[in-house]
C-alpha positions in Angstrom: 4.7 -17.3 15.2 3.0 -21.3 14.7 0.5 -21.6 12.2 -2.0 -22.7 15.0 -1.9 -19.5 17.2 -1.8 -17.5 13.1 -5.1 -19.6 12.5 -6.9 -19.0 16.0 -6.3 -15.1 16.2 -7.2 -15.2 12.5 -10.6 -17.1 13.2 -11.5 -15.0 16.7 -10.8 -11.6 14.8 -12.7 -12.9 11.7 -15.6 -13.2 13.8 -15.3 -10.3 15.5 -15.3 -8.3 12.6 -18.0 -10.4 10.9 -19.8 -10.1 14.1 -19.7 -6.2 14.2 -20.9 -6.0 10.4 -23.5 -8.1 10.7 -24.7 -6.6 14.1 -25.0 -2.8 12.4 -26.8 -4.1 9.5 -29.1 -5.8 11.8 -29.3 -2.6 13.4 -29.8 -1.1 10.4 -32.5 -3.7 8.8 -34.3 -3.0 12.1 -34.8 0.4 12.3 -36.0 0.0 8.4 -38.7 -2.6 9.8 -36.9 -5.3 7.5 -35.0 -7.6 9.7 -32.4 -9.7 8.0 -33.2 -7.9 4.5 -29.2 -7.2 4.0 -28.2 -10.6 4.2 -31.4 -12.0 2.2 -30.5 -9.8 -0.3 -26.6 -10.3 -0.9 -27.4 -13.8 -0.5 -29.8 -13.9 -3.0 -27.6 -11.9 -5.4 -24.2 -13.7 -5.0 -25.7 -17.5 -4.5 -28.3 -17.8 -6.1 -27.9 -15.6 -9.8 -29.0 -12.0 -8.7 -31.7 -10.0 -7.7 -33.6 -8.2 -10.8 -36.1 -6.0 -8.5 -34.6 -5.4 -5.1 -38.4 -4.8 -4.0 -39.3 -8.3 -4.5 -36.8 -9.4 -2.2 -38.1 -12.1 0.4 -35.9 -13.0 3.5 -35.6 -16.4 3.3 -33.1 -18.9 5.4 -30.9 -20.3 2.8 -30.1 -16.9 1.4 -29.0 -15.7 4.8 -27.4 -18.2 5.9 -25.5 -19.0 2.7 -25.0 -15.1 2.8 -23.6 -15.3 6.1 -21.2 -17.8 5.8 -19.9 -16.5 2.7 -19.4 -13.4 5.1 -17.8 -14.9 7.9 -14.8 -16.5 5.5 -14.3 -13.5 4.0 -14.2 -11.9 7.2 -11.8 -15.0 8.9 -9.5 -15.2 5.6 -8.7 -11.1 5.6 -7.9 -11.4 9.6 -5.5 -14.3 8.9 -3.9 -12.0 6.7 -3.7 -9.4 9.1 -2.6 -11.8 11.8 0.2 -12.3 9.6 1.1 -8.8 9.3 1.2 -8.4 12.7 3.5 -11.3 13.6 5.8 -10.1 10.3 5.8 -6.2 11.9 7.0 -7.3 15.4 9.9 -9.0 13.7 10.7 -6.4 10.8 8.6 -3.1 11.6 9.1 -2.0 7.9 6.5 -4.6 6.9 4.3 -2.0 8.2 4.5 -0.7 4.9 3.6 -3.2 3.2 1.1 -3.7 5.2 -0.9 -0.6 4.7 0.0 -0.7 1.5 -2.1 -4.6 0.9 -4.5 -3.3 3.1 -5.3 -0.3 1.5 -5.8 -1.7 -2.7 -8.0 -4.7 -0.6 -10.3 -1.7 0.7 -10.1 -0.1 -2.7 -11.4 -3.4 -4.2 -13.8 -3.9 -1.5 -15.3 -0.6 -2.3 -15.4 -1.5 -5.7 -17.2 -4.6 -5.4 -19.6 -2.4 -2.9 -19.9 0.5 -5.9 -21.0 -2.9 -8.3 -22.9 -5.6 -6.2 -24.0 -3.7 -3.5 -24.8 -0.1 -4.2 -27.7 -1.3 -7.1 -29.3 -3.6 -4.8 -29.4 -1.2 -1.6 -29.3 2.2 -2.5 -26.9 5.3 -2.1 -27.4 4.6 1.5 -25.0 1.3 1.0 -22.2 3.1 0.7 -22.1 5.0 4.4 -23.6 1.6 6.2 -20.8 -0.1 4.6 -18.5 2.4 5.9 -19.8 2.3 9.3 -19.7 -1.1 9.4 -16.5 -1.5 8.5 -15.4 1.1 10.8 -16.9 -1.3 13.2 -14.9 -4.4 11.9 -11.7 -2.4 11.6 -11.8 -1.1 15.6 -12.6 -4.5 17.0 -10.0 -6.2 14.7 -7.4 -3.3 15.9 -8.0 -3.8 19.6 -7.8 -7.6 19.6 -4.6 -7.1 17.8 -3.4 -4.2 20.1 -4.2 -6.0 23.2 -3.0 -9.5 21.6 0.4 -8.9 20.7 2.6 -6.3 23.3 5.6 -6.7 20.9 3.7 -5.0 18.3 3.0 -2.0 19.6 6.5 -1.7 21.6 7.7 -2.0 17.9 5.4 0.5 16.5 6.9 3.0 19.4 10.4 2.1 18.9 10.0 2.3 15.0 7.3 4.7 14.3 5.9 4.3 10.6 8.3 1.3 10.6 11.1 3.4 10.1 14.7 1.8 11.2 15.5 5.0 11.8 16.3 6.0 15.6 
């Protein structure tokens, strides 16, 4: 696979994950009467030396925004990744293995970070929005890359698991 179709699919699913996250805690922030409080908050916390009272938390642009683009790379680096993946599993389905196995200590360490940035700032609540959202991220990102790449799923039936084995 080029680099340049690697780095496209990478930024497209990056923002469709990044877009699905950010729309639920929209959603969220909404139906708390706090628009935008999610990304004020993180942003505040991770760009600009932490939040000591979560309650004193004004939304303001740059915290957003800086929030928010810290978000989307995240978001466009981890889809390059699995781009990757993809394009290695079509070639040599037991990279599939591999692949869950990266992907599985990243979401360890994402929940991690969630349990020690996140959880303090946003409550017990953090941890199923973060879920949810993610879920969100995760099903748009698994489409695009069903739909994207026919030889990966042919591969997936032929080698189920990545197995060699017929």
């Amino acid at each position: 696979m080029h680099v340049g179709r690697t780095l496209r699919e990478g930024l497209v699913i990056g923002l469709v994950g990044a877009a699905a996250v950010a729309t639920w805690f929209l959603v969220i922030d909404l139906l708390a009467g706090r628009p935008f409080f999610t990304p004020a908050i993180l942003g505040q916390a991770i760009l600009f030396g932490g939040v000591a009272d979560p309650a004193t938390v004004v939304v303001a642009f740059p915290a957003v925004v800086g929030y928010t683009m810290v978000h989307v790379l995240a978001f466009v680096s981890v889809a390059t990744v699995a781009v990757f993946f993809a394009c290695q599993i079509e070639r040599s389905p037991s990279t599939l293995f591999v692949a869950v196995v990266f992907f599985t200590i990243f979401e360890f360490g994402f929940y991690v970070v969630v349990a020690t940035v996140a959880q303090p700032l946003l409550g017990a609540l953090a941890w199923i929005n973060v879920a949810i959202g993610n879920a969100f991220a995760a099903l748009g990102t698994g489409y695009y890359l069903w739909r994207a790449h026919p030889r990966l799923r042919q591969s997936l039936r032929e080698h189920p698991l990545g197995s060699f084995a017929d």
